[in-house]
C-alpha positions in Angstrom: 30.5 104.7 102.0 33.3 106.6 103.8 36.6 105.6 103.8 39.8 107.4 106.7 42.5 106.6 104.2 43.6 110.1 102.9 44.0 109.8 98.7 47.6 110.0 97.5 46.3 113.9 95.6 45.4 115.2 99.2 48.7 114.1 100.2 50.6 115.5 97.2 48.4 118.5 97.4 49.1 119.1 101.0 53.0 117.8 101.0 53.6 120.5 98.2 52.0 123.4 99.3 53.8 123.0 102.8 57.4 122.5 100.9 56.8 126.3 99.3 55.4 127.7 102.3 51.8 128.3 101.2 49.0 128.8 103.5 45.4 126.9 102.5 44.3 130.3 101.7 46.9 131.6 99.7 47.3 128.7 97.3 43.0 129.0 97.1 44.2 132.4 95.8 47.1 131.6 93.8 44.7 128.4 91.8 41.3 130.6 91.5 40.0 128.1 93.4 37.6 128.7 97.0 39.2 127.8 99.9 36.6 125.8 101.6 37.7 123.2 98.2 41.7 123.1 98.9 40.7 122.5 102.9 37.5 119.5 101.6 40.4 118.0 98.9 43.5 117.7 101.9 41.2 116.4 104.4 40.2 113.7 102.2 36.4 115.1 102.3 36.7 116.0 98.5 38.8 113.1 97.2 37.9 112.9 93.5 38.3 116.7 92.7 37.8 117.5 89.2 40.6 118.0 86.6 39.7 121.2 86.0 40.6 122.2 89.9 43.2 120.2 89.7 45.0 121.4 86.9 44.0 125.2 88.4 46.1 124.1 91.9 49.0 122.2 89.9 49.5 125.6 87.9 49.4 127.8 91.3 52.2 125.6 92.8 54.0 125.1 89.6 54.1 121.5 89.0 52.2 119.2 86.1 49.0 117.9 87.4 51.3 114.1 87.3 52.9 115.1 90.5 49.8 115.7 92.7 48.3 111.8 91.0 51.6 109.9 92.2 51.3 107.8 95.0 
C-alpha cells in the first residue's frame, strides 16, 4: 500500500534543511546519518523513520525532534 501524500516529517525535514542552507549530504553528515536515508525520508519513501534517526537529524539542524512531527 503506497500512498503520494508526502508525511508532514519529510516536509519539516526538507523545509528546514533548505531554511539553513544544507545540502542532503551535508545534513547526512552533520546527523551521523547515511545519505541514501535523509534522500528515502524527504521523498516520502521512508516515511516512518525511526526516533533514533530522527532525534540524530533534529540535533544536526538544531531544533527538538517536536518541530520536524508538526504538521
Amino acid at each position: 500500500m503506497s500512498s503520494n501524500k508526502i508525511s508532514p516529517i519529510s516536509k519539516n525535514i526538507r523545509n528546514i534543511r533548505k531554511k539553513q542552507g544544507l545540502s542532503q549530504d551535508k545534513l547526512s553528515k552533520l546527523a551521523g546519518v547515511a545519505y541514501n536515508t535523509i534522500v528515502k525520508i524527504e521523498s516520502g519513501e521512508n516515511s516512518n523513520p525511526t526516533i533514533d534517526t530522527l532525534r540524530k537529524i533534529a540535533k544536526a539542524l538544531n531544533i527538538e525532534v517536536d518541530g520536524l512531527l508538526k504538521g
